[in-house]
C-alpha positions in Angstrom: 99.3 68.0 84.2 97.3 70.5 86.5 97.7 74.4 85.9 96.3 77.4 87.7 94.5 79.9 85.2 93.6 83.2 85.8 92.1 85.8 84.1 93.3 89.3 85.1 91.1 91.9 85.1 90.8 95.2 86.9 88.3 94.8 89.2 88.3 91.1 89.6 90.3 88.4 88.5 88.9 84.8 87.5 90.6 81.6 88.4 90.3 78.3 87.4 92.5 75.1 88.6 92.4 72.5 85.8 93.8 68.6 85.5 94.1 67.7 81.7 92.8 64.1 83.2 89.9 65.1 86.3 88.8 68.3 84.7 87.9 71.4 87.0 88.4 70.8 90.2 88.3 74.7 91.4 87.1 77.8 90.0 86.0 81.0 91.6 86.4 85.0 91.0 88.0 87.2 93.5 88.7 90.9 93.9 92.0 91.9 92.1 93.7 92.8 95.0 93.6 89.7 96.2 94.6 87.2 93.8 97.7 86.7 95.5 96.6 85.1 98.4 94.0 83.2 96.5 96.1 81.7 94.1 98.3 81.0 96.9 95.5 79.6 99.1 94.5 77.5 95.6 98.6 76.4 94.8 98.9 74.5 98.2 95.5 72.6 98.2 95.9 71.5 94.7 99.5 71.6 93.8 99.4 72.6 90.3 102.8 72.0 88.1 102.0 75.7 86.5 100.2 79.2 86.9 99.3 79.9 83.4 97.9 84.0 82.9 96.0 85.5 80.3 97.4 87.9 78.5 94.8 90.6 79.2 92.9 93.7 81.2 95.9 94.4 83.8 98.3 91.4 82.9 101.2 93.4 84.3 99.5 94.3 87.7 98.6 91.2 88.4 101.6 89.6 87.1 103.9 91.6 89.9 101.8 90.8 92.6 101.7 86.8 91.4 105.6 87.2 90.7 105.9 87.4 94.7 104.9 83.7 94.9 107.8 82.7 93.1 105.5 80.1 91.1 106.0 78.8 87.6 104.6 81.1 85.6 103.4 81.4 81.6 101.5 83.9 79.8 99.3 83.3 77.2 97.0 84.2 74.5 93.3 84.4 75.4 91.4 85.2 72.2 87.6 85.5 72.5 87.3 83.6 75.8 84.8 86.5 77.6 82.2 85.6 74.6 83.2 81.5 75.2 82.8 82.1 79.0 79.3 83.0 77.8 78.3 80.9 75.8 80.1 77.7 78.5 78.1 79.6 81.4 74.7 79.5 79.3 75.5 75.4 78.5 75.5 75.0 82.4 73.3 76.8 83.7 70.5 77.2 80.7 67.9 79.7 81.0 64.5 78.9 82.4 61.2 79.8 82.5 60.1 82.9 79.8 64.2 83.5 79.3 64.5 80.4 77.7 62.2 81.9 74.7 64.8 85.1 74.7 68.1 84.1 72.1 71.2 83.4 74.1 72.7 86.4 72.2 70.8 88.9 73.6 71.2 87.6 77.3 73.8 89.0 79.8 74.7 86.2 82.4 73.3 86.8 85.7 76.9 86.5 87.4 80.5 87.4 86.5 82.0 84.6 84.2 85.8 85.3 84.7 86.1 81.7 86.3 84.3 80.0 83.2 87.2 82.4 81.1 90.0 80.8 83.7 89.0 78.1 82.7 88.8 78.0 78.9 92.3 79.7 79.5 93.5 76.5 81.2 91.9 74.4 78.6 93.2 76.0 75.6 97.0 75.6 77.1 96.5 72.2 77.8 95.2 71.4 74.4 97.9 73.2 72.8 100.5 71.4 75.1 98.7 68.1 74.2 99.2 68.6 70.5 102.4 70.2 70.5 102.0 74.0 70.0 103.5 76.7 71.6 100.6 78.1 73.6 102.9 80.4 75.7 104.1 84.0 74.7 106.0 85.1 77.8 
C-alpha cells in the first residue's frame, strides 16, 4: 500500500508519500495555502491508494481545502511525532563539527521537520494497518 501523509499546520504543512514495501519516495514542506495543489501535484505522480491527515494544528482548514480533491481520505492520531521528527531528522543528518559535543536535546534542527512528521504519520498508519489496529479516527 502507498499513502499520502500530511501534517497540517498553520503556516506550513509537511507531506510525506510512503510505500509500506519501497519506503519514502517523496517528502517535502509547503506553505499551507498550498497544500492542495501539492498534494495534488504529489497524487498523480505517485498514485497513492490513500491521503492519511494528522489530526493536528488546523486539521479542519486543511481538511476542506484537501476535501476538494475528492481523494480517499483518513484522519489520524499523531502523538509525539514533532519530538520523533527530531530525533529521525538528527539520525540523518547528525551534527558535525563542535555541535556534535552539544546533547541532541538541547539542539533545534536547522530546517523545518514537518516532512520527517509526514512521514512517521505515514509509518505509524501503515504499521497499525499491518498488524491489524484501527489507526483511523475519522
Amino acid at each position: 500500500m502507498r499513502v499520502l501523509a500530511v501534517d497540517p499546520g498553520s503556516a506550513k504543512c509537511g507531506l510525506a508519500v510512503v510505500d509500506e514495501r519501497g519506503g519514502v519516495l517523496a517528502r517535502g514542506v509547503v506553505p499551507t495555502e498550498t497544500v492542495a495543489a501539492v498534494v495534488n501535484a504529489w497524487y498523480k505522480a505517485h498514485r497513492p491508494q490513500l491521503l492519511v491527515v494528522g489530526k493536528g494544528t488546523s486539521l479542519k482548514r486543511v481538511r476542506q481545502e484537501l476535501a476538494e480533491l475528492r481523494l480517499p481520505l483518513e484522519v489520524v492520531r499523531e502523538e509525539h511525532t514533532t519530538m520523533r521528527a527530531r530525533a529521525r531528522y538528527f539520525e540523518e543528518n547528525p551534527p558535525r563539527g563542535w555541535r556534535r559535543l552539544i546533547p541532541l536535546s538541547l539542539q533545534t534542527p536547522p530546517v523545518p521537520v514537518d516532512d520527517y512528521a509526514a512521514v512517521l504519520i505515514a509509518e505509524d498508519y501503515l504499521s497499525a494497518r499491518e498488524e491489524g489496529e484501527t489507526a483511523g479516527i475519522r
